[in-house]
C-alpha positions as a printed Julia matrix, in Angstrom:
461×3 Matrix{Float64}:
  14.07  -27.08   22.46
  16.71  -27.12   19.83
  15.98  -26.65   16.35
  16.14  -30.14   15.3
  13.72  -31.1    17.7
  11.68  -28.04   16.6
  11.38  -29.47   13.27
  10.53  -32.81   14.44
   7.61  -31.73   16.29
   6.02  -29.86   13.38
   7.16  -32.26   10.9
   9.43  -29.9     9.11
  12.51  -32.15    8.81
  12.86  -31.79    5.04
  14.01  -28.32    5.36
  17.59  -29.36    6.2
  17.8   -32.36    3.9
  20.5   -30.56    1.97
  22.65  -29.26    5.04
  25.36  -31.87    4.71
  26.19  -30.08    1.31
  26.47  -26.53    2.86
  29.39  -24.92    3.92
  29.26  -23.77    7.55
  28.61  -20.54    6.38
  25.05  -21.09    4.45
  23.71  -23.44    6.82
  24.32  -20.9     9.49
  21.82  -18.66    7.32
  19.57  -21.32    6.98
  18.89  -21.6    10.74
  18.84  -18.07   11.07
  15.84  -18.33    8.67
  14.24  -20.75   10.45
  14.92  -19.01   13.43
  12.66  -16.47   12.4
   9.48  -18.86   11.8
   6.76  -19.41   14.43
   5.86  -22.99   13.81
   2.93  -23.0    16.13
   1.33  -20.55   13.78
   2.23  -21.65   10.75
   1.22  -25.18   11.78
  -2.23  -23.69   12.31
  -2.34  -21.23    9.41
  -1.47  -25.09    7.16
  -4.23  -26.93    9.1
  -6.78  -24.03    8.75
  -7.1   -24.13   12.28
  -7.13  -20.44   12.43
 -10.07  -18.49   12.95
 -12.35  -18.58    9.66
 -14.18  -16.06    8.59
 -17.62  -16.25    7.38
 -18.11  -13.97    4.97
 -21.73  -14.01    3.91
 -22.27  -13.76    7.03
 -20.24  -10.56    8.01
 -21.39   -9.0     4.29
 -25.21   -9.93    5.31
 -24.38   -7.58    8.18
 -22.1    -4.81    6.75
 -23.64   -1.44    6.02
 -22.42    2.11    4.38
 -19.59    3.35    7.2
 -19.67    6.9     8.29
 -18.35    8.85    5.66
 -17.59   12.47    4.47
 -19.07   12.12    0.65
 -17.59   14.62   -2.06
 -21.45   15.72   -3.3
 -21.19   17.19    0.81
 -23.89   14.48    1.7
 -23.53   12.95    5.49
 -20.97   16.18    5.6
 -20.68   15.84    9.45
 -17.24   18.66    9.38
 -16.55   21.99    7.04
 -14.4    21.01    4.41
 -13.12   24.61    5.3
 -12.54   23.64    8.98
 -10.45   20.27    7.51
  -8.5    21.55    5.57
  -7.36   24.12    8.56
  -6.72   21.6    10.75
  -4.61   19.66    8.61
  -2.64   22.25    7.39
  -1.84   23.19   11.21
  -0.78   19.4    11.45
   1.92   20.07    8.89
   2.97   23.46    9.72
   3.29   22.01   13.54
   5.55   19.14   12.05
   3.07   16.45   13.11
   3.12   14.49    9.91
   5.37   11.68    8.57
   4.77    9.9     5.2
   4.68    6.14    4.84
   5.12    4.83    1.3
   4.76    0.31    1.13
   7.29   -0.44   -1.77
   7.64   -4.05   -1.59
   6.18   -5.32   -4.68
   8.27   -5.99   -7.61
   6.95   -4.92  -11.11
   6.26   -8.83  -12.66
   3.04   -8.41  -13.58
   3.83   -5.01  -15.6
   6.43   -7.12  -16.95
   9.06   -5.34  -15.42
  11.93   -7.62  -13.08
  12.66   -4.7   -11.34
  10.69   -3.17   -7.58
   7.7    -1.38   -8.95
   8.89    1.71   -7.57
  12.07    1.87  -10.41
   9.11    2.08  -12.85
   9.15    5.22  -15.39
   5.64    6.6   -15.13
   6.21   10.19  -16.25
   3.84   10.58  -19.76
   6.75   13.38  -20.73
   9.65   12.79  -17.52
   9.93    9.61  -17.57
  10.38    9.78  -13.77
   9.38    6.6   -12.16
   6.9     6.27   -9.41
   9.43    6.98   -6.24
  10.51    9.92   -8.44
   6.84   10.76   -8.42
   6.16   10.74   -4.84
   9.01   12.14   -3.25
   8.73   15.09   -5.69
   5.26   15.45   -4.42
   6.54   15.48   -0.96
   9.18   17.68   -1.85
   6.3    20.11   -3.03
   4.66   19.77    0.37
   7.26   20.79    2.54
   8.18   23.76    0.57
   4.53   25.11    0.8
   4.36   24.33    4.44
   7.7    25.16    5.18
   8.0    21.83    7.39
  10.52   18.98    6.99
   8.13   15.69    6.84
  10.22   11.9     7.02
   9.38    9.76    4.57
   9.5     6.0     5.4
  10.23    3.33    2.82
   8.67   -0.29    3.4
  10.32   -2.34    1.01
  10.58   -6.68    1.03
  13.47   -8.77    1.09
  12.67   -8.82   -2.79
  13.23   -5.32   -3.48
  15.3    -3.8    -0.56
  18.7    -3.81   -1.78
  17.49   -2.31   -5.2
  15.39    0.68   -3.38
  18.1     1.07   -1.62
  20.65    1.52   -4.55
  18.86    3.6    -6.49
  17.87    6.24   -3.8
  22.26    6.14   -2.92
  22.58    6.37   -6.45
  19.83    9.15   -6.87
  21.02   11.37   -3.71
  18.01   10.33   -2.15
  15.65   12.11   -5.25
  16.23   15.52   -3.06
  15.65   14.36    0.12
  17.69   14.64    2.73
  19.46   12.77    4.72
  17.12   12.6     8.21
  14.27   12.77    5.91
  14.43    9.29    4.3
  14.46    5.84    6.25
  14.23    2.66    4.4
  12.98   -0.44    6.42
  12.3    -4.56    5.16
   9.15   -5.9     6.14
   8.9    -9.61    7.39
   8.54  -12.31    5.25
   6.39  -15.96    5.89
   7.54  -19.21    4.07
   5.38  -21.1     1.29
   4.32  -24.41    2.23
   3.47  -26.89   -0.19
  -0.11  -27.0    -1.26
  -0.64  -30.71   -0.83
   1.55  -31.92    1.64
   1.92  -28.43    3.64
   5.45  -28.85    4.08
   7.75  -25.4     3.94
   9.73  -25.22    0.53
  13.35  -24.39   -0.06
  13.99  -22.17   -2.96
  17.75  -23.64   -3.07
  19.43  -26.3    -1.1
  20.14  -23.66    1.46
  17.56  -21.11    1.43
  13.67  -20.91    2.44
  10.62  -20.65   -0.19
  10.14  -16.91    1.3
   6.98  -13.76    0.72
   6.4   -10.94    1.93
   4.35  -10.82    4.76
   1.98   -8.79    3.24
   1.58   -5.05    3.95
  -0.33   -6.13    7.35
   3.23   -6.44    8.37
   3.79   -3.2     8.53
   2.87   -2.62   12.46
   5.56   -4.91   13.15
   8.12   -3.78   10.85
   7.93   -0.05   11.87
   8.84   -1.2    15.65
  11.04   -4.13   14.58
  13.01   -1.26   12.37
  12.98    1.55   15.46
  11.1     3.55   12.88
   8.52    4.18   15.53
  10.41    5.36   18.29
  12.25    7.51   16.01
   9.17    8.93   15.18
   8.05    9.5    18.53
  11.23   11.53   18.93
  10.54   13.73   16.27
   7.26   14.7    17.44
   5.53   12.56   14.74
   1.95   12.1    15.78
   0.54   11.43   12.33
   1.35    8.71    9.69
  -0.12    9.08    6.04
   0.02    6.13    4.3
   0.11    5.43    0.22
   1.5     2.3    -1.64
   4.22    2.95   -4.32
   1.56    2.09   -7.33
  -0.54    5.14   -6.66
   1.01    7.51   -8.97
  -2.12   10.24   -8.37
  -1.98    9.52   -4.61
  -2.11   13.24   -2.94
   0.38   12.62   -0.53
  -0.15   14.42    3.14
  -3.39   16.21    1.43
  -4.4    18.35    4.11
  -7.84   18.21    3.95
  -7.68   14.37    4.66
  -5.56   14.86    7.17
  -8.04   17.5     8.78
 -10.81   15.14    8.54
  -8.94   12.19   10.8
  -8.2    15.06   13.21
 -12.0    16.66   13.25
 -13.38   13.03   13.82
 -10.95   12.13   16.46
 -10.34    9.23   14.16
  -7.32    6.63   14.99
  -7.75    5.34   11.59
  -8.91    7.07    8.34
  -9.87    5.64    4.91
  -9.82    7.31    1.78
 -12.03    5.86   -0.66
 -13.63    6.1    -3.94
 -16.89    5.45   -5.33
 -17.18    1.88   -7.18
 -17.89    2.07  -10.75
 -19.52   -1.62  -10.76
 -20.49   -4.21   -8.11
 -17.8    -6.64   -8.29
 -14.91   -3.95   -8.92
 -11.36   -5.49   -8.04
 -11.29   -3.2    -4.48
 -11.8    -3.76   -1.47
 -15.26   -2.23    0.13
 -15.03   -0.51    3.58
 -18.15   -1.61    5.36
 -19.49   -1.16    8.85
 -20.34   -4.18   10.5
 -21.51   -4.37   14.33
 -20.27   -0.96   14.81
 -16.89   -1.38   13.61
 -15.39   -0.42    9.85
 -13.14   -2.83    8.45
 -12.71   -3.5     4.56
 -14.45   -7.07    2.56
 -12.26   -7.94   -0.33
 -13.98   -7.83   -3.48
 -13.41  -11.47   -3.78
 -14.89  -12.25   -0.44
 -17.84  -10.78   -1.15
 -21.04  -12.31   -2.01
 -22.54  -11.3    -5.26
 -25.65  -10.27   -3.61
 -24.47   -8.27   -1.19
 -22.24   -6.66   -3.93
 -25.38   -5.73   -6.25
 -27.52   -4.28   -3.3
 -28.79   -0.39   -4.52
 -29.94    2.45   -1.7
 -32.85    4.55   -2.1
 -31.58    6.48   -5.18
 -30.67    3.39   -7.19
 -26.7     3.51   -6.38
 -24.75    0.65   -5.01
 -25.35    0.2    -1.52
 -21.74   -0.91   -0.48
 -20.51    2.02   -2.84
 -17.2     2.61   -0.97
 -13.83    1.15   -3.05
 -10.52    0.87   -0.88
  -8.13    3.15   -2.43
  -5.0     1.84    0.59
  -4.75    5.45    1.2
  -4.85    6.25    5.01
  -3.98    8.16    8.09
  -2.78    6.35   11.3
  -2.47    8.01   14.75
   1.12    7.33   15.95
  -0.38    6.61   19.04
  -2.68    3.66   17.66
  -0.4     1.58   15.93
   1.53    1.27   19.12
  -0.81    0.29   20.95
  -1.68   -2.25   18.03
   1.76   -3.46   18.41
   1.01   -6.57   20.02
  -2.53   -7.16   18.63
  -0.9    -6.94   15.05
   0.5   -10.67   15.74
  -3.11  -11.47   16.03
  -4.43  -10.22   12.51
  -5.28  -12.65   10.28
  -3.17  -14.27    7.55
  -5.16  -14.27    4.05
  -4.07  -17.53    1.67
  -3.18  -17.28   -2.14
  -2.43  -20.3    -4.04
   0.53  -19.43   -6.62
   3.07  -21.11   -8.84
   6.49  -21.01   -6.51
   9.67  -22.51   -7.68
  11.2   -25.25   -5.48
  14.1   -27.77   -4.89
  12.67  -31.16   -5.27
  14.24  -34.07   -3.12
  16.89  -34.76   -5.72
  18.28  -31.17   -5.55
  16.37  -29.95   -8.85
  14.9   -26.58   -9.58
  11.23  -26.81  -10.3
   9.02  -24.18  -12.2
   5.8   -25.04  -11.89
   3.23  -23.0   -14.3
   0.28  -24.11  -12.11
   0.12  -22.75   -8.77
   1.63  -25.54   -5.8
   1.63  -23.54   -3.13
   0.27  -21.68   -0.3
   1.43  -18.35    0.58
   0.66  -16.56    3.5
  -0.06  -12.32    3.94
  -1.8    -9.89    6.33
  -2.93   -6.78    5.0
  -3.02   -3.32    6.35
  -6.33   -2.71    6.47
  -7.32   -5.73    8.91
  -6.32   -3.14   11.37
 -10.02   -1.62   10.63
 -11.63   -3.19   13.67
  -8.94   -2.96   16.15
  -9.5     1.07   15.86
 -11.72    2.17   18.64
 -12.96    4.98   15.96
 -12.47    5.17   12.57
 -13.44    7.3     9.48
 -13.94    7.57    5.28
 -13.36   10.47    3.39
 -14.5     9.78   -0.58
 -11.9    11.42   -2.92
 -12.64   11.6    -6.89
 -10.96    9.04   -8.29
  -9.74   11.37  -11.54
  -7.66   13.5    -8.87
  -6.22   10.23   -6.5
  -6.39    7.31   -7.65
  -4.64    5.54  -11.01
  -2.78    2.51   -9.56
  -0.63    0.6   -11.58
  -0.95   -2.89  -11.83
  -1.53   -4.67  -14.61
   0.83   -5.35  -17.86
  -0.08   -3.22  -21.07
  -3.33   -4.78  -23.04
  -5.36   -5.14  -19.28
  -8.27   -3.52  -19.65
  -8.07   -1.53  -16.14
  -5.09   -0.65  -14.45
  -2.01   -0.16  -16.44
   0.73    2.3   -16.86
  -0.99    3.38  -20.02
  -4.19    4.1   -17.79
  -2.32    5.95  -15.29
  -0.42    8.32  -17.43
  -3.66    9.27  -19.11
  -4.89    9.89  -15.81
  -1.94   12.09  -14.55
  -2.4    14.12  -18.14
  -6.17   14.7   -17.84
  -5.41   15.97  -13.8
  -3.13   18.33  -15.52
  -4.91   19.31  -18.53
  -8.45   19.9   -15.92
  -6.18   22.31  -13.95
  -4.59   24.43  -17.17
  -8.26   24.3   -19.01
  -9.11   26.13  -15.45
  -7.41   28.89  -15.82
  -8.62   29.64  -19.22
  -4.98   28.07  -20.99
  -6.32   26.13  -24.38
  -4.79   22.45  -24.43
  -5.78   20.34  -27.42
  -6.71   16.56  -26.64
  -3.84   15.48  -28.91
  -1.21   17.54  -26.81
   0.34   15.77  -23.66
   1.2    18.24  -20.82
   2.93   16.89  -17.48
   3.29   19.05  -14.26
   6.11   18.76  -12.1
   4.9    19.22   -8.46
   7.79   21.92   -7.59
   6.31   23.93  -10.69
   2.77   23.56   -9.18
   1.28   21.3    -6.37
  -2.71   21.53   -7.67
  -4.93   23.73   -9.67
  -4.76   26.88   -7.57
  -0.77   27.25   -8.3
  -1.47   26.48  -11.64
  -3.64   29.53  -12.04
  -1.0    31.97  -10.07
   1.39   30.94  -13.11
  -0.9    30.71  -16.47
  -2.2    33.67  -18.21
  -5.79   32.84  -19.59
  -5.95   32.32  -23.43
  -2.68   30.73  -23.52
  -2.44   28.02  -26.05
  -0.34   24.64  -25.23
   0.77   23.42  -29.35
   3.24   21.06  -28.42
   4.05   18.46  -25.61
   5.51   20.09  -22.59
   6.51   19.37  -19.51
   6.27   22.59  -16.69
   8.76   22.44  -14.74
């Protein structure tokens, strides 16, 4: 069927309204885009003829999943035994790192990918500068090289990509970094579902959500290439994690002790309706109910003790068997698209740019953590939020979730490991730890004499 024809059937016509004005060149880009779109789906995914979801029903259902709690409660494995295990993972060379990087920094205010964001309270280093120091760290306790994959969007690739040339890959090298684009889906219009052009010659494009990541690693050869390097382990963190503890052994050890395919690390809610996702069990399986999905009463439910029944928050930290996302390969077409009405600029049918300030269309995204139920077994591990978790997401005056928040985080980490060791740091003096200097409180101690007194800002390094 040729493309025309294509767009006839789904009644997508409109697309090329504007291809007598392109040179050969740009309309040959705009069929490559269109190339790219299944219009079966989409034409489902626009009629809602997908399969919906009820979610009081499933939340009705859903229960506390298994789950290694930090107060040692439900403690199925040593802690000792986990942390063993996953520290033989890394020595072995078993691990590779997975960092999602394709959001751009808008709602921070910032027109730049959120990983280009300066984070540092003292360095000033931005988040990417963050992690891959981190990882850095790792490898030099472990003595193990560990590849660190880059998911970025169509929105934020060339930039990532610029600054780590630029940057001489922030110390890694060469066979240690690989940088691949996720897929995108088109926004349709939200009243007449028709796909919209952001210029006479170019799709209304998104991200395809970090659910896209299955089919980006194979799509990109990133998975093979694993395979080859003896990469049986993923860990997983997105970009706006400053305090994630990438490849933390221990969590590691725990998705090898439980024969797990798929591991969660999550944190315990401060409210009922927090903005994260809760991992729930429901008919046996785990899988994740976005805050917003689910029902108030189900939300406000207490155990026994009088704490939140559906206590666990989604922190998207995680460890994937290699082996389990390609077998997943396939299924991954089949997880389900979530909707989000936003604002998206357009072309209207005279050739105009239009802004709208009220959201007009539909845009289309899978996320990660649909691949819950697909996972024959699956785990939790609870971290303390204080040590792994500060994301950064929201534009200074928010009252959760912004940079401000998350350097105060990284400082009190810091300042918890120095007052440790005896080392006097006043509240009104910022100290920032470089990961090379020390990796976590036990390094810290090797290095600080008790009694010492911190009277300025400072930044060990």
């Amino acid at each position: 069927m040729s493309l025309m024809d294509t767009l006839a059937k789904y009644g997508q016509e409109q697309v090329l309204r504007f291809q007598d004005s392109l040179s050969a060149s740009a309309r040959a880009a705009l069929e490559q885009q269109l190339s790219q779109i299944d219009f079966a789906q989409l034409q489902r995914l626009t009629l809602n003829q997908d399969a919906a979801v009820d979610w009081s029903q499933l939340a009705a259902k859903a229960e506390p999943p298994p789950a290694v709690r930090l107060d040692g409660s439900h403690a199925q494995y040593d802690p000792q035994a986990a942390l063993a295990a996953g520290e033989q993972a890394l020595r072995a060379g078993r691990v590779g790192m997975i960092l999602v990087a394709g959001g751009q920094g808008t709602r921070l205010g910032f027109d730049k990918p959120k990983g280009l964001f300066p984070i540092g309270p003292i360095s000033h280093r931005n988040l990417f500068q963050i992690h891959c120091d981190r990882l850095l760290a790792v490898m030099k306790r472990y003595g193990v090289a560990i590849p660190m994959y880059i998911m970025t969007s169509p929105a934020t690739d060339a930039e990532t990509r610029q600054f780590f040339h630029e940057h001489d890959r922030c110390g890694l090298a060469e066979d240690q970094l690989t940088i691949f684009c996720q897929g995108t889906m088109p926004a349709v219009d939200a009243k007449t579902r028709k796909i919209l052009l952001a210029s006479t010659g170019c799709l209304a494009l998104s991200p395809d959500g970090h659910g896209g990541l299955v089919a980006a690693l194979e799509k990109s050869g990133c998975l093979g290439e694993a395979r080859a390097r003896g990469i049986e382990l993923f860990y997983y963190a997105q970009v706006d994690n400053p305090l994630a503890q990438l490849c933390a052994p221990e969590l590691l050890g725990y998705h090898l002790l439980s024969r797990s395919q798929m591991t969660t690390q999550v944190v315990k809610k401060r409210f009922a309706k927090e903005r994260v996702g809760n991992v729930v069990m429901v008919d046996g399986k785990v899988q994740i109910i976005e805050y917003s999905d689910l029902p108030d009463s189900a939300a406000e439910q207490t155990d026994a003790s009088g704490g939140l029944r559906l206590w666990t928050g989604n922190t998207a930290i995680h460890v994937f068997d290699r082996l389990f996302l390609e077998s997943v390969v396939q299924s991954a077409d089949g997880l389900p698209f979530h909707r989000a009405q936003k604002a998206v600029p357009f072309i209207d049918e005279s050739g105009q740019l239009i802004e709208p300030r009220d959201a007009n269309a539909i845009k289309f995204e899978r996320f990660v953590f649909d691949l819950l139920p697909l996972a024959e077994r699956a785990f939790v591990v609870e971290g303390d939020a204080a040590q792994i978790f500060a994301p950064v997401k929201n534009a200074a005056g928010a009252s959760v979730d912004t940079a401000a928040h998350a350097q105060a985080a990284m400082l009190n980490l810091h300042r918890s490991w120095l007052l440790a060791t005896g080392a006097e740091v006043p509240e009104n003096i910022k100290v920032e730890i470089h990961p090379d200097w020390a990796l976590d409180g036990s390094q810290v101690k090797a290095k600080i004499q008790p009694g010492i007194r911190f009277a300025t800002d400072t930044y060990l390094r």
